[in-house]
py3Dmol code that shows the C-alpha trace and the ligand (Angstrom):
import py3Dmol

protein = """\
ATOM      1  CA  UNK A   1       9.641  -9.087 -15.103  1.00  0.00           C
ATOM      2  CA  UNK A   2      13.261  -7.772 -15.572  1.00  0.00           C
ATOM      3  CA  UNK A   3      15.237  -6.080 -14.000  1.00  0.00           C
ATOM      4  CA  UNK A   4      16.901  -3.017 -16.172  1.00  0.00           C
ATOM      5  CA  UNK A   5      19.041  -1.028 -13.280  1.00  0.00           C
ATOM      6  CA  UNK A   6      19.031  -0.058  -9.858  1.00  0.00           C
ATOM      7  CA  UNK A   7      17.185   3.444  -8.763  1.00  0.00           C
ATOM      8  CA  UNK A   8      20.830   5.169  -8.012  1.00  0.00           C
ATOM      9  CA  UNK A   9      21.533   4.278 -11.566  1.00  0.00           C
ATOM     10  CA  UNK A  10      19.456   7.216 -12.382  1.00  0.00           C
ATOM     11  CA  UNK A  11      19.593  10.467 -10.580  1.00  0.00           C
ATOM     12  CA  UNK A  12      16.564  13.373  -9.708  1.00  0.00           C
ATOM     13  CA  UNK A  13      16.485  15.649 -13.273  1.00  0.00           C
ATOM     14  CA  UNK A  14      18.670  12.864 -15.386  1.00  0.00           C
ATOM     15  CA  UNK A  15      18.056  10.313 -17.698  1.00  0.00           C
ATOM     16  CA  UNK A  16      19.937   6.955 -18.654  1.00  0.00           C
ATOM     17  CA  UNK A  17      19.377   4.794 -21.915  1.00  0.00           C
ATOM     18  CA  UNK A  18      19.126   1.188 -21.612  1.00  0.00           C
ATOM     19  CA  UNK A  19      18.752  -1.782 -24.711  1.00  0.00           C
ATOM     20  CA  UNK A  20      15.639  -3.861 -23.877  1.00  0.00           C
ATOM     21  CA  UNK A  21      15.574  -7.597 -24.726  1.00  0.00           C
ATOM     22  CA  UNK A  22      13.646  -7.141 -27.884  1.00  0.00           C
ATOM     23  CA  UNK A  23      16.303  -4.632 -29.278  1.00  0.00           C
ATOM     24  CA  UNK A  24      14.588  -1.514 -28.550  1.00  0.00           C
ATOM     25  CA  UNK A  25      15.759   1.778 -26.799  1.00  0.00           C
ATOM     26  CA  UNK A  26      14.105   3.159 -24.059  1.00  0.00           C
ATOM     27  CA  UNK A  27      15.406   5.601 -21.474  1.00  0.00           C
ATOM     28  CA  UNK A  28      13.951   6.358 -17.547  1.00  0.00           C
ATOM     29  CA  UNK A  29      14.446   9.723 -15.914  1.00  0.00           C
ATOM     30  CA  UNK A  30      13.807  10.525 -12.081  1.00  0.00           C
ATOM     31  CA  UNK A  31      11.494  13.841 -11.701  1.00  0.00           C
ATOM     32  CA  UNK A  32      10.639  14.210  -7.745  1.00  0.00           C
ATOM     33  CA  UNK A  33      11.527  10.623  -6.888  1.00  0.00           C
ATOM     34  CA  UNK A  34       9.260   8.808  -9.313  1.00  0.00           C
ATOM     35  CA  UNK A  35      10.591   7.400 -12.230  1.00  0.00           C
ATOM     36  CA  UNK A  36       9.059   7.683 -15.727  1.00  0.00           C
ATOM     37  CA  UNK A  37       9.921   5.227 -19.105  1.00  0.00           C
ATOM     38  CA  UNK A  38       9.775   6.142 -22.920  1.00  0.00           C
ATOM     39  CA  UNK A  39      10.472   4.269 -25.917  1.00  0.00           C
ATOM     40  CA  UNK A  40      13.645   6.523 -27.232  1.00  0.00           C
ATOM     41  CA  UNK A  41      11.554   7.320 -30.374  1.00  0.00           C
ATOM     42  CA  UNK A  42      10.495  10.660 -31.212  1.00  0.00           C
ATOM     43  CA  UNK A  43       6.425  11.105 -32.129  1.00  0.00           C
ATOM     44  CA  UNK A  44       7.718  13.385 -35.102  1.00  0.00           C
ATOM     45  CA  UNK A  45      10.217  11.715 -36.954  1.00  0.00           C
ATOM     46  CA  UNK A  46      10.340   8.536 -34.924  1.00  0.00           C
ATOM     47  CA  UNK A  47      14.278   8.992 -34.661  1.00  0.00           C
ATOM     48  CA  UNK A  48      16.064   8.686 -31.661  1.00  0.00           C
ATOM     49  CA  UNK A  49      15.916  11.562 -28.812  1.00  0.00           C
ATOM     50  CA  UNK A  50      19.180  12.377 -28.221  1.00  0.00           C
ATOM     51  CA  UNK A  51      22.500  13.483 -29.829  1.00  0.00           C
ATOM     52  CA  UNK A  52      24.913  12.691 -26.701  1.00  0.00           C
ATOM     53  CA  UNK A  53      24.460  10.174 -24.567  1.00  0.00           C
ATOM     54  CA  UNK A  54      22.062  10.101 -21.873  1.00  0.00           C
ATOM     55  CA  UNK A  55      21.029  13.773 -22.690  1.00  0.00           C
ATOM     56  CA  UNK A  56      17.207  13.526 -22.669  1.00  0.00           C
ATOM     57  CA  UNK A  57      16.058  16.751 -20.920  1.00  0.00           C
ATOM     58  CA  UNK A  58      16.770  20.274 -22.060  1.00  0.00           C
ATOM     59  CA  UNK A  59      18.869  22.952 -20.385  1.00  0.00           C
ATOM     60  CA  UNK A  60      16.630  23.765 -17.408  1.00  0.00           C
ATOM     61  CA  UNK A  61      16.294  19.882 -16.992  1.00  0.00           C
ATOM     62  CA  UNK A  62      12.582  20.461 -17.190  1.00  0.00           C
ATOM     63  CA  UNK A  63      11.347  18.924 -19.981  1.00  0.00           C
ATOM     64  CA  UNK A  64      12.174  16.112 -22.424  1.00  0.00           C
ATOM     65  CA  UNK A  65      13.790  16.988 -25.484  1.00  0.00           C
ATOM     66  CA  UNK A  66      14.050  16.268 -29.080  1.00  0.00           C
ATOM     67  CA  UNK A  67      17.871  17.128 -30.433  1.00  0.00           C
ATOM     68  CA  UNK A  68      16.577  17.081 -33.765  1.00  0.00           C
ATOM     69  CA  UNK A  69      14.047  19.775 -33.995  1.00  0.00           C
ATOM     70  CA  UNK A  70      13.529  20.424 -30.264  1.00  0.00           C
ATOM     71  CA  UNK A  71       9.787  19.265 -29.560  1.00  0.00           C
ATOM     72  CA  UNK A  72       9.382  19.160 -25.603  1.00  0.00           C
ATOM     73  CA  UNK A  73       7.455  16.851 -23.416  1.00  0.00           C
ATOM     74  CA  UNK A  74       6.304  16.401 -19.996  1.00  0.00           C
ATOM     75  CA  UNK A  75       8.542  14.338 -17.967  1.00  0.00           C
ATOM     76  CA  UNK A  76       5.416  12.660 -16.195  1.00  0.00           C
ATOM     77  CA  UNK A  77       2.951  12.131 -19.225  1.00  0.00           C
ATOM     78  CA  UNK A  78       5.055  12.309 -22.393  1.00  0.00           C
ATOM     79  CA  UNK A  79       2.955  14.358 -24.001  1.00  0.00           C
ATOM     80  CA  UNK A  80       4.769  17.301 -26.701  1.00  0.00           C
ATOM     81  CA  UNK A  81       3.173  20.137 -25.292  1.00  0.00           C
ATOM     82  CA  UNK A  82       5.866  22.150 -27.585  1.00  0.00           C
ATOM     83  CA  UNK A  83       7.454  21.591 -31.099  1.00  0.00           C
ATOM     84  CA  UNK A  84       6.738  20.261 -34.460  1.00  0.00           C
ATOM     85  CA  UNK A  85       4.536  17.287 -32.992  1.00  0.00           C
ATOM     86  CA  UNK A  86       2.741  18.893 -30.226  1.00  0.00           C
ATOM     87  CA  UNK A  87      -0.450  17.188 -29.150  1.00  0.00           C
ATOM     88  CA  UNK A  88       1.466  13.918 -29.490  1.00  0.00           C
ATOM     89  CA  UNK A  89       3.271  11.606 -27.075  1.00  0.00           C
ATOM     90  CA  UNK A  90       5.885   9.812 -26.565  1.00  0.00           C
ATOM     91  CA  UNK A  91       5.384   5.738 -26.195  1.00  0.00           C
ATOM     92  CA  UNK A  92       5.222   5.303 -22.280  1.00  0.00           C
ATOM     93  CA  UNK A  93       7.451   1.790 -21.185  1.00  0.00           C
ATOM     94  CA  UNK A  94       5.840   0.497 -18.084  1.00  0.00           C
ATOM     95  CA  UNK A  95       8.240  -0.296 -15.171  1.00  0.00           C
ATOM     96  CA  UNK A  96       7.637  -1.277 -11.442  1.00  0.00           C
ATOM     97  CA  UNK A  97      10.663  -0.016  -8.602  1.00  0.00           C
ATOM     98  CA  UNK A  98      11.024  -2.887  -6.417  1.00  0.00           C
ATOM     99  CA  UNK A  99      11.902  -2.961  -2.439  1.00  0.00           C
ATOM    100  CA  UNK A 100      15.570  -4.283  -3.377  1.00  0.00           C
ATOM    101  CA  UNK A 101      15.884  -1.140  -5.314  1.00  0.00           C
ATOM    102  CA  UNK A 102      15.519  -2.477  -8.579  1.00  0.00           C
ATOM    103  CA  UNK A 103      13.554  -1.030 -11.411  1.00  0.00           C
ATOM    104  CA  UNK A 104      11.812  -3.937 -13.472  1.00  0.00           C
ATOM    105  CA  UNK A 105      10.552  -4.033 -16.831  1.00  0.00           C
ATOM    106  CA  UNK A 106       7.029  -5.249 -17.348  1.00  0.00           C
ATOM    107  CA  UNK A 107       7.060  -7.690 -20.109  1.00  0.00           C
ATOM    108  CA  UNK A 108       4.216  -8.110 -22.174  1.00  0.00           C
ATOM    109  CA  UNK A 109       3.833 -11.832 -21.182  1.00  0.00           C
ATOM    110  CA  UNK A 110       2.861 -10.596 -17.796  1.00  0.00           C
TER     111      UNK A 110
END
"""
ligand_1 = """\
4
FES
S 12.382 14.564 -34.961
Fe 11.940 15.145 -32.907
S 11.136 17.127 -33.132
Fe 11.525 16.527 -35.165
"""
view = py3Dmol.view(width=600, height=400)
view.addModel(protein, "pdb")
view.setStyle({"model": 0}, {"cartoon": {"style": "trace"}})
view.addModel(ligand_1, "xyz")
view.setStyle({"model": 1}, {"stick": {}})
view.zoomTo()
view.show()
């Protein structure tokens, strides 16, 4: 289990990009003070989310959303419930916040 960054790292309605050990992207965003964990791939093209950095929601700061063609998802499921790949999902990253305030990666060895 690793640590990735601390829960004030990531703020209610944001979202922050982190490298995992095995190279890939993922990103966690806060939504009512429980965090959620995507592989930064989109369902449709599987390109990356985002165009700036760290901007994973949409305007309202309601929804996911793809810069490219602008599929959204549900923060807490990652399912496209609008866009070019709706019905689909995102690839959920399973995490674990920790009483020191950590959030932890599960690694697949566990
Ligand atoms: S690549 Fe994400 S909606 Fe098309």
């Amino acid at each position: 289990m690793k640590r990735i960054c601390m829960m004030e790292d990531i703020p209610e309605r944001e979202a922050r990009s982190f490298e995992t050990e095995d190279g890939d992207t993922i990103f966690i965003t806060q939504r009512d003070g429980a965090f959620f964990a995507y592989q930064n791939l989109c369902p449709h093209l599987q390109v990356e989310l985002e165009f700036l950095e760290n901007q994973f929601l949409d305007r309202d700061q309601e929804f996911i959303e793809c810069s490219t063609h602008g599929a959204l998802f549900d923060v807490e499921t990652g399912l496209c419930i609008s866009g070019p790949c709706q019905g689909d999902s995102l690839e959920k990253v399973q995490i674990q916040v920790h009483s020191d305030g950590g959030i932890y990666l599960e690694t697949e060895q566990e």
